[in-house]
C-alpha positions in Angstrom: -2.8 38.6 -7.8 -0.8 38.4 -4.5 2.0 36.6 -3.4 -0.1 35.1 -0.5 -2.8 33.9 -3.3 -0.3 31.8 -5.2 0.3 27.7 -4.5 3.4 26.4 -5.1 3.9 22.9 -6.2 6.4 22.1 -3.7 3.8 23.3 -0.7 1.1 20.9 -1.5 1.9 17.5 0.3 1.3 14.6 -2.4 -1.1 12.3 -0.7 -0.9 9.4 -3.0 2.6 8.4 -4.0 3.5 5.2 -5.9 4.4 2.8 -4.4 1.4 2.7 -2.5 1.9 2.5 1.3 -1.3 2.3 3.0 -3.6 -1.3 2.8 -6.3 0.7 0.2 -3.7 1.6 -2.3 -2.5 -1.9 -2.2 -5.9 -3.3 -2.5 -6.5 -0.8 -5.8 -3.6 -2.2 -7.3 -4.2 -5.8 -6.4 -7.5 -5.0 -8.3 -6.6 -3.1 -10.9 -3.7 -6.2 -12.3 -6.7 -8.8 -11.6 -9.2 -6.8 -13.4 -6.5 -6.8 -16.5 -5.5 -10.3 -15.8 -9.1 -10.6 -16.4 -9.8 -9.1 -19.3 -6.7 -10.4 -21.2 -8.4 -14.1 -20.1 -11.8 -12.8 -21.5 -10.1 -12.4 -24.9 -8.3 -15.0 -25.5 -11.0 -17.3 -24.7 -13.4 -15.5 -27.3 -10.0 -15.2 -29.5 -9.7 -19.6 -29.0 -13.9 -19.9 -29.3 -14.0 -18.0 -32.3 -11.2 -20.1 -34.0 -12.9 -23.1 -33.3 -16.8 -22.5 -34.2 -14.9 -20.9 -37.6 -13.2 -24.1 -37.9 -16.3 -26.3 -37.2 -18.6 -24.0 -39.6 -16.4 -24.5 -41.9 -15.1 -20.7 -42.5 -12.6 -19.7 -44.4 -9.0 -19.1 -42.7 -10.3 -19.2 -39.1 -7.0 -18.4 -37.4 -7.1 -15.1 -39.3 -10.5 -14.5 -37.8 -9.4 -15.3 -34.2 -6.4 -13.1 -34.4 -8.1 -10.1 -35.7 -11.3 -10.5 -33.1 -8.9 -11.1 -30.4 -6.1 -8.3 -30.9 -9.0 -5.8 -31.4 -10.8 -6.9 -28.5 -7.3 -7.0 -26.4 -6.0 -2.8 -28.2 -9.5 -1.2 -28.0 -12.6 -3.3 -26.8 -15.1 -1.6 -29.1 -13.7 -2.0 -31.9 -12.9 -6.0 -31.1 -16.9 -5.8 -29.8 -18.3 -4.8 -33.4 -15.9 -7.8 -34.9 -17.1 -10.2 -32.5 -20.9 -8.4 -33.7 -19.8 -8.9 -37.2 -18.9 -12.4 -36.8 -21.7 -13.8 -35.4 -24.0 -12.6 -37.7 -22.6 -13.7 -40.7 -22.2 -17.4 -39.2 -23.8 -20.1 -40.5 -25.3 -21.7 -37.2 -25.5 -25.1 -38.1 -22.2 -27.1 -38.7 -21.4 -28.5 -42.2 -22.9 -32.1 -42.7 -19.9 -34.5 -41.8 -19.3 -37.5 -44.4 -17.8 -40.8 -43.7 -15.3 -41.9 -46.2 
């Protein structure tokens, strides 16, 4: 190996630093926090819907089944997906019978 062969770090220009200082990088990070701003929305609606159909079918400690749905959805996604999965198969889909007193 030569001398003339060998790249040294401090030769190659970096041609994306952070901050960002051109429009496009800019425009990727704009995206990027909406896209999570996004998701975070996504799951915390699901996290709020499944508390309420649990509540409504009459399901045993439905706040514990929104939390769990809605931090797995929110740490992995695939893991939160199979819950969500889980979930709504085991649901009964028609509400209890509600009784006048």
């Amino acid at each position: 190996m030569t001398l003339a062969s060998t790249v040294h770090a401090s030769s190659v220009p970096l041609q994306s630093s952070f901050p960002p200082t051109t429009a496009i990088g800019w425009l990727v990070v704009l995206a990027l926090v909406l896209f999570g701003g996004a998701y975070v929305g996504v799951c915390l609606l699901v996290a709020v819907w499944v508390r309420r159909d649990a509540r409504l079918t009459g399901r045993a400690r439905p706040t514990l089944w929104a939390s769990i749905v809605g931090v797995s959805l929110l740490g992995g996604g695939l893991v939160g997906l199979f819950l969500l999965a889980a979930y709504l198969w085991s649901r009964d889909p028609s509400p209890p019978p509600v009784t006048a007193e």
